[in-house]
N, C-alpha and C positions, 0 to 999 in steps of 0.2 A: 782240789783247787778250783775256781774259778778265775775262768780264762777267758779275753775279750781278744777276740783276731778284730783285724784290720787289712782289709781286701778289698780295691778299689772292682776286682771282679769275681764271682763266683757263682757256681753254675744254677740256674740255665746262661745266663751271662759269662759267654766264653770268650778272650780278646786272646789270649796267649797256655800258656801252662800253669800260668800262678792260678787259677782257677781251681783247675784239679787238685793242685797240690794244695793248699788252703782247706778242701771240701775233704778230703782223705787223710788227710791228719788230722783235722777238726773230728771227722767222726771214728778214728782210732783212737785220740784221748781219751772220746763219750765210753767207748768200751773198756778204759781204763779205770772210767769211777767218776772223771770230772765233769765239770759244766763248762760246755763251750758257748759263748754267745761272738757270732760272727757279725759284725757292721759294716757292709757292704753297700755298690751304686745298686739303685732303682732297674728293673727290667719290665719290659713290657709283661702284664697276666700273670705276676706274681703278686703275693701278700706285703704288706710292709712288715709284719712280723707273722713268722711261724715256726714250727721246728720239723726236721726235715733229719731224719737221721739223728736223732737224739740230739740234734744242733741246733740251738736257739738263732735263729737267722731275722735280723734288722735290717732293711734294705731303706735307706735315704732317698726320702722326694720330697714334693713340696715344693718351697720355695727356693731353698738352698742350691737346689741340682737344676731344678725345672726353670730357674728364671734365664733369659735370653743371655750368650755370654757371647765375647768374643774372638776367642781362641780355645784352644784347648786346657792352656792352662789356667786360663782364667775358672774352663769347667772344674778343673780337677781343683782349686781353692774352694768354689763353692761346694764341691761333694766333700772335701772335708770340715767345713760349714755343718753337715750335715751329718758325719761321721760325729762329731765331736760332740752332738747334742743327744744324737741318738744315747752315745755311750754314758753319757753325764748323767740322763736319766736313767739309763737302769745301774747305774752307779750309788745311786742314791736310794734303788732297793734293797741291793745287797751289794757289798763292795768285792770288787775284783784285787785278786791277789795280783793277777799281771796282767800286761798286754803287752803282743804281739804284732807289731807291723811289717806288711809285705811290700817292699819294696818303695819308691821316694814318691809314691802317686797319696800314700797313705801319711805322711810323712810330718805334716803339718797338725793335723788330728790328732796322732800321737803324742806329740811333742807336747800340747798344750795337753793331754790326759793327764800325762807324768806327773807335771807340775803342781794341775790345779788339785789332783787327787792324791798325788804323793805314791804312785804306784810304780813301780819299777816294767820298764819296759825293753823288751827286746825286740831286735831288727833283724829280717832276713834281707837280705842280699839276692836276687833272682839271679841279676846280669847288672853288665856295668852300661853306660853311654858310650863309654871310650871304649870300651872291648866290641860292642855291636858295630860301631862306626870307623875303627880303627884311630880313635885319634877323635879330641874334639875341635871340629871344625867352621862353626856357627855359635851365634847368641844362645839360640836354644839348647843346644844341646848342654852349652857350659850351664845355664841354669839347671837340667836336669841335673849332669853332675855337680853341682853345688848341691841340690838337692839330697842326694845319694851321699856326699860325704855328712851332712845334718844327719843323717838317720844312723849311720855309724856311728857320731859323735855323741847323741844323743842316748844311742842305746844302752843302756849296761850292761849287754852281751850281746854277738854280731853271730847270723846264724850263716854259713855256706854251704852249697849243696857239693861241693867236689874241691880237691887239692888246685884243681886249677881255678878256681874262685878267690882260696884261701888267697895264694900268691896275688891278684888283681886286685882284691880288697887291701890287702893290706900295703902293695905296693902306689896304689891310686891314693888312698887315704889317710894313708899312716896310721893302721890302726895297732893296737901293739897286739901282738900273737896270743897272749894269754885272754884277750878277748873275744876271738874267732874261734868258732865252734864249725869243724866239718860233718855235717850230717846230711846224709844222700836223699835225693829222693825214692818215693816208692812206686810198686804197681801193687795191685789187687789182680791177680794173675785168674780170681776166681770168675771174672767178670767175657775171659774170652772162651769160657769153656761151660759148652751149653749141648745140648741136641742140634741137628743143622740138617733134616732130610731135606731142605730148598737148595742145599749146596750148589750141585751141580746149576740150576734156574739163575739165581742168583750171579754164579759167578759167568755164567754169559754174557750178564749185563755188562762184562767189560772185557773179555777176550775171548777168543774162540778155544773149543776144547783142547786141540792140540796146542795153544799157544800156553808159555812161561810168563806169569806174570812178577814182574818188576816191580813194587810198589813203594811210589815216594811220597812223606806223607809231611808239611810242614808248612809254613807261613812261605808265600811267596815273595822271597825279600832277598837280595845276594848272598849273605850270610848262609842261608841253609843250602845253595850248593846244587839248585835246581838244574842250573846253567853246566855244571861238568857232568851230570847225569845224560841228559841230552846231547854233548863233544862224546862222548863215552860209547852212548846208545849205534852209532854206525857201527862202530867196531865190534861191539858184542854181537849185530846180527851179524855182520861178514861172517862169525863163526858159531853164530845159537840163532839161526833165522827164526825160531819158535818165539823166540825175548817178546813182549808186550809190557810198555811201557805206562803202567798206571799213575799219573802225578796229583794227588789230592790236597786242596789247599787253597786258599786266595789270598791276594796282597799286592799290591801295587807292582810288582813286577811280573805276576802271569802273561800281560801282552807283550813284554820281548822274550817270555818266553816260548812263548805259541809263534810268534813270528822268528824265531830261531828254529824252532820245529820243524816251520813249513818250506822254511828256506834251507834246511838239512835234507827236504824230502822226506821225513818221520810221519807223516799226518796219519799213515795209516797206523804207526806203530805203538804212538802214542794218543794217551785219551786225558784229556786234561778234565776232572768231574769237578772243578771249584769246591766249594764248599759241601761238606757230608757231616749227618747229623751223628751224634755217634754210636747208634744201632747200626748204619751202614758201615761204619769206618770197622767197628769192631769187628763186621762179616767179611769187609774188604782183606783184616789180616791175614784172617780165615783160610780165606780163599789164595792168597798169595804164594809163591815161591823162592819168593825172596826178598826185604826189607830195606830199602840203604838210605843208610842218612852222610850224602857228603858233605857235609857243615865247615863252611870256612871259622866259624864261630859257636860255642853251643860250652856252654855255660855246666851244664850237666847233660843233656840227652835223653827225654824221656822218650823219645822216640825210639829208641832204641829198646828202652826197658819192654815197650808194647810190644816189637816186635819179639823177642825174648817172651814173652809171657804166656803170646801166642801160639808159639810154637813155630816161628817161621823162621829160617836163618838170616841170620843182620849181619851185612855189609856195612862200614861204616869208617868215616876219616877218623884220623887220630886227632881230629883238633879238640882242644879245650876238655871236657868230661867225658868225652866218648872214648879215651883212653885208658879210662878210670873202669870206666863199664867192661867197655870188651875185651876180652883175654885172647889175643892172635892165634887163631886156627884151634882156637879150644872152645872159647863159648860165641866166635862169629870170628871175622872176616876184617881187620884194620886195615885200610889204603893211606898210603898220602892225602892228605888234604889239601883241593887244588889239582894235583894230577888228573887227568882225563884218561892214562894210560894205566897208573894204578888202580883205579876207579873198575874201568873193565875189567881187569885183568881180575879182583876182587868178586864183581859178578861171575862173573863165567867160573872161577873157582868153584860158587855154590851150584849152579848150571848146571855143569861138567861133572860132579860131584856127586848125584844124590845119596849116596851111603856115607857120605863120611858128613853130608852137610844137616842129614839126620842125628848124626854124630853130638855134631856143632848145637845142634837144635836141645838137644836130650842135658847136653852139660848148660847149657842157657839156663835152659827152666831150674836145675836144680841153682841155681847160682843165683836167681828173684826170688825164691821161697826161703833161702840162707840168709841173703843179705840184701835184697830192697827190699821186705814188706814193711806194710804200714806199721804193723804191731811195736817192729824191733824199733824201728822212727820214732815212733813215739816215745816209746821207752827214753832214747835218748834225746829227743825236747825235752820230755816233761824232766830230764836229771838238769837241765838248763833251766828250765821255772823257779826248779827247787834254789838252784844255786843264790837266783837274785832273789827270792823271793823272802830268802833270811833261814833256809833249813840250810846252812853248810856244810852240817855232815855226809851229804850226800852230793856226791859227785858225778855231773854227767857221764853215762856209760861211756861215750866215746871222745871222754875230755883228752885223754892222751892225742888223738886221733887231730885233734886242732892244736897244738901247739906246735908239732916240729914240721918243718916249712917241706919235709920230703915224705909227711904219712898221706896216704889217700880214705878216703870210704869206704873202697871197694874192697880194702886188704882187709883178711880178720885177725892178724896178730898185729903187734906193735915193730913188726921188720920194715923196713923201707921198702915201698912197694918197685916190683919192677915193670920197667916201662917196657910195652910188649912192640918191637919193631913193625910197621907194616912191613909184608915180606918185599926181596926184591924186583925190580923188575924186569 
């Protein structure tokens, strides 16, 4: 088949996770047999077109993206100005069977492809407005979400990464069940496992030898949970003085949370590195001894996946897909989300632990190479292409999997998944 994604980023251009996930399924298709052509924003010292992983990659500039704008959304109309032309030309070399849009940034581009080429398109869903913000509370935001229900509307199938998406989408949108497709994200597990005699050099750069490093790794924004990490962090040294507190990440709320740090007394315990390229990040897993993502909000969890792939034990809330991920005291560590109390109580488990948290670590990894790689993902997209694309005999692998309102991702039979308690406290 011939495939046109739509991706307002992708790498080197990293704003979020749609990136990765875009660029890892893109080129798990390529190793399926297809042609991917990706239509993506302009980055600084890249090509306008090249192929990159057997990925035909289009990057918008010019006029469209480059001309002076005055908000943001005004940028993201002109990048689909720019999306929309890129794609119409090479449309007109060979036509695409479908397109693929990521999220309501892409959303406009899409919607006029549909039409004017008569190609059938599908919509993935990242995350919602109202599930990041609790509620829409502003102009902008209701246009986002007006935007986000057009791309559902639009689509002829709605892709979701987790059971708990499923439910948000279709309960925000109305979209009917038989539309929404649950298909998880992946990791490339191959990518954290390498040689590493700099180990020990390396991981000085961020604690001392006897110190346990803590590593939180995520957009600095309320949602991800930075702030109970930190309420959490006294209590875990009162009884693991060794804890060392690595926070990697940037986002408009890193300065209350460094001035929450210093006002705990933490300065020495934590090291805030802002943003890391992702040769350091992937050494940082490395090196780490513990993972935790305490997500007020989290849509899926790739974070969690990394640390799982890595080999390091993951702490993590029960909110949103990270309940989907982690199986309680089998392949990580679930706390309440929100808790500061479960939170520690969660660290110091792995801490306190190390044989059983090697345990935890061993049933991980086999649990990323089962059921998140790219390969199996793709497999069941590409049974979603087939469907709209007009081959009906073929039915996405994990079409059961999106239709009853209580299947998850994670599970591999067609039982209702069970919800794994965080323990008590």
């Amino acid at each position: 088949m011939r495939i046109g994604m739509l991706s307002w980023e992708y790498p080197p251009r990293i704003v979020g996770g749609i990136a990765r996930h875009v660029e890892e399924l893109s080129q798990a298709l390529v190793r399926k047999g297809h042609e991917v052509h990706v239509f993506t924003a302009d980055h600084p010292d890249t090509a306008e077109h090249e192929v990159v992983g057997g990925v035909h990659l289009h990057r918008a500039r010019g006029g469209e993206v480059a001309a002076p704008t005055r908000d943001f959304v005004e940028w993201v109309l002109h990048l689909n100005f720019g999306l929309a032309r890129m794609a119409l030309q090479t449309q007109r070399i060979a036509p695409f069977d479908v397109f693929h849009a990521h999220d309501w940034l892409v959303v406009q581009a899409a919607n006029l492809l549909k039409k004017s080429v008569d190609v059938p398109l599908i919509g993935t869903v990242h995350a919602t407005e109202a599930g990041r913000n609790k509620g829409i509370h502003h102009a902008m935001s209701r246009y986002i979400a007006q935007q986000e229900w057009y791309l559902t509307f639009e689509s002829y199938q709605v892709v979701v990464c987790s059971s708990t998406m499923f439910h948000e989408v279709q309960g925000q949108f109305g979209v009917p069940q038989d539309k929404i497709h649950v298909i998880p994200n992946g990791i490339d597990p191959t990518k954290f496992h390498f040689d590493f005699p700099e180990r020990m050099a390396f991981r000085r750069r961020f604690a001392l030898d006897f110190e346990k490093i803590v590593l939180f790794v995520g957009r600095m924004v309320v949602e991800k949970g930075g702030q109970f990490l930190l309420e959490a962090a006294s209590h875990i040294i009162a009884q693991y003085p060794d804890a060392k507190f690595v926070i990697v990440g940037k986002g408009g709320f890193v300065d209350e949370l460094k001035a929450r740090a210093a006002a705990l007394r933490l300065g020495h315990k934590c090291l805030f590195t802002g943003y890391v390229d992702d040769d350091t990040l992937v050494r940082l897993y490395r090196v780490a001894d513990v993972s935790v993502a305490p997500s007020l909000y989290e849509p899926f969890g790739i974070v969690a996946l990394e640390g799982m792939a890595a080999g390091v034990p993951v702490v993590a809330s029960d909110a949103g897909g990270l309940w989907e991920i982690i199986e309680h005291d089998v392949t990580g560590v679930t706390t309440y989300a929100g808790d500061v109390q479960s939170l520690a109580w969660g660290i110091l488990q792995v801490l306190s632990r190390p044989d059983h948290a090697q345990w935890l670590v061993q049933n991980a990894f086999e649990r990323v190479e089962r059921v998140f790689n790219w390969d199996r993902i793709a497999e069941q997209t590409e049974g979603v292409y087939r469907l709209v694309a007009g081959d009906q005999h073929q039915v996405p692998a994990e079409r059961e999997a999106s239709v009853p309102a209580s299947q998850t991702p994670a599970s591999e039979g067609n039982h209702k998944p069970q919800i794994f308690p965080a323990p008590s406290r």
